[in-house]
N, C-alpha and C positions, 0 to 999 in steps of 0.2 A: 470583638472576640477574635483570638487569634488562632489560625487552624493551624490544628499540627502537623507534621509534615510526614507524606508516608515514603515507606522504601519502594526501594524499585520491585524487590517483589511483589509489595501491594499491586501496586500497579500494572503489571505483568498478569497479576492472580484477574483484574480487572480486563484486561484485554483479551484474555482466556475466555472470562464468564461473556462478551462482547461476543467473541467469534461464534460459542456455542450456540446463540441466538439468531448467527446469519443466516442464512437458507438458501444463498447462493454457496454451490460447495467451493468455488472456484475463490470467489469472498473468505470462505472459511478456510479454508488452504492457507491462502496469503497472511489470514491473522496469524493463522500457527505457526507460520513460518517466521514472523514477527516475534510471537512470544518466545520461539528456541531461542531464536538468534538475544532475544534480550537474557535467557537464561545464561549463554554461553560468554555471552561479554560483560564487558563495565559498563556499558552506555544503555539505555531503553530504547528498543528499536522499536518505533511504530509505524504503522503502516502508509502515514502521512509524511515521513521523514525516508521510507525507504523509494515512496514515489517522485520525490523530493529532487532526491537523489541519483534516481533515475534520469528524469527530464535535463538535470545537468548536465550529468555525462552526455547524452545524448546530441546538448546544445554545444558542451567543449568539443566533441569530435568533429562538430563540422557540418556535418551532414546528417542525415533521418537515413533511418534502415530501413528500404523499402517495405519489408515485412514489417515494420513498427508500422506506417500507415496502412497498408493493407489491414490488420487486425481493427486499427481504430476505426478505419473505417466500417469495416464489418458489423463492430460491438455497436457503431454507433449509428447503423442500420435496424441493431437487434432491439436498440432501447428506444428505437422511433423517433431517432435524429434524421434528419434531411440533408445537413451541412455535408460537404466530401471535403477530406482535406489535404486531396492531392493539388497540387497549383500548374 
């Protein structure tokens, strides 16, 4: 059986009904922000692609922005990680 294939607003209309369901507002922010940006372009920006994207620039410039590790660290304090990932 062959599925049909949907538009990016489908999909967009999907990542919508997604974020409405999160309960982290910080989570829910980032979706929305994801579904403008896919309204306002040609491409589908999702929220795996925009982190994606991040991490690389982060890797082309060189170096880590101290406040990027400060934060992970913190969140990853909040979610009951033990690792630090200052070196």
């Amino acid at each position: 059986m062959r599925q049909k294939k949907r538009g990016k607003n489908a999909k967009a209309e999907e990542m919508d009904t997604v974020a409405a369901k999160v309960t982290n507002p910080e989570k829910e922010e980032f979706y929305r922000i994801c579904y403008l940006a896919s309204q306002e372009s040609d491409v589908l920006v999702t929220p795996s692609k925009v982190l994606r994207s991040f991490v690389r620039a982060v890797i082309n410039a060189g170096e880590v922005v101290p406040q990027i590790l400060d934060d992970i660290e913190r969140f990853s304090k909040e979610e009951g990680g033990t690792e630090s990932v200052k070196k």
